[in-house]
C-alpha positions, 0 to 999 in steps of 0.5 A, spaced: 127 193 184 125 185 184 123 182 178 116 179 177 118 172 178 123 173 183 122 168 190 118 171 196 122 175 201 121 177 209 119 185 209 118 189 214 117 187 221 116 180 219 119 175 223 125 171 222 129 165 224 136 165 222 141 160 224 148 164 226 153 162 221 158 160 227 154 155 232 148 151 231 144 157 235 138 160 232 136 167 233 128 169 232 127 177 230 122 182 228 126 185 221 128 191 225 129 190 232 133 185 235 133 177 236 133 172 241 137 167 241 134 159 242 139 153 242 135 149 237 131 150 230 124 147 233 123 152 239 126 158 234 120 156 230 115 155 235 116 162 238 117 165 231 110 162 229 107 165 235 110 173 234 108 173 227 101 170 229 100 175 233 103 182 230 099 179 224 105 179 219 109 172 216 115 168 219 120 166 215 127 161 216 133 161 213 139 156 214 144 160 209 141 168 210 141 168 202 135 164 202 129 165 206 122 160 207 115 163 209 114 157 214 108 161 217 103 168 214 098 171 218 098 177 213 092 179 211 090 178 204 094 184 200 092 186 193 097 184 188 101 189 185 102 190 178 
């Protein structure tokens, strides 16, 4: 279990844009389901931007696959667990 103050992270069918650890590639999936490759950072992230949009979930970028960045959230407002 996380703690209170911990960083936010992608959840379940959430979009990422990950860059792979080898080339300067980026792949954009859905969490559980498979990517797509881009060449470059801007269009990984215009595409992410426009699955979470419309599955209504968040985007989200790492550079590292340790730290994670909300860059976009089209999740409904969720009530706040105690």
């Amino acid at each position: 279990m996380l703690a209170a103050n911990s960083p936010p992270m992608p959840r379940l069918e959430d979009v990422v844009v990950s860059k792979c650890p080898a080339n300067t590639t980026y792949e954009v999936g859905v969490l559980g389901a498979a990517g797509v490759v881009y060449c470059n950072r801007d269009s990984a992230v215009a595409e992410a931007d426009q699955l979470a949009k419309g599955n209504h979930v968040d985007a989200w970028l790492t550079e590292d696959h340790v730290h994670f960045l909300r860059i976009k959230s089209y999740r409904a407002n969720e009530p706040q667990s105690r």
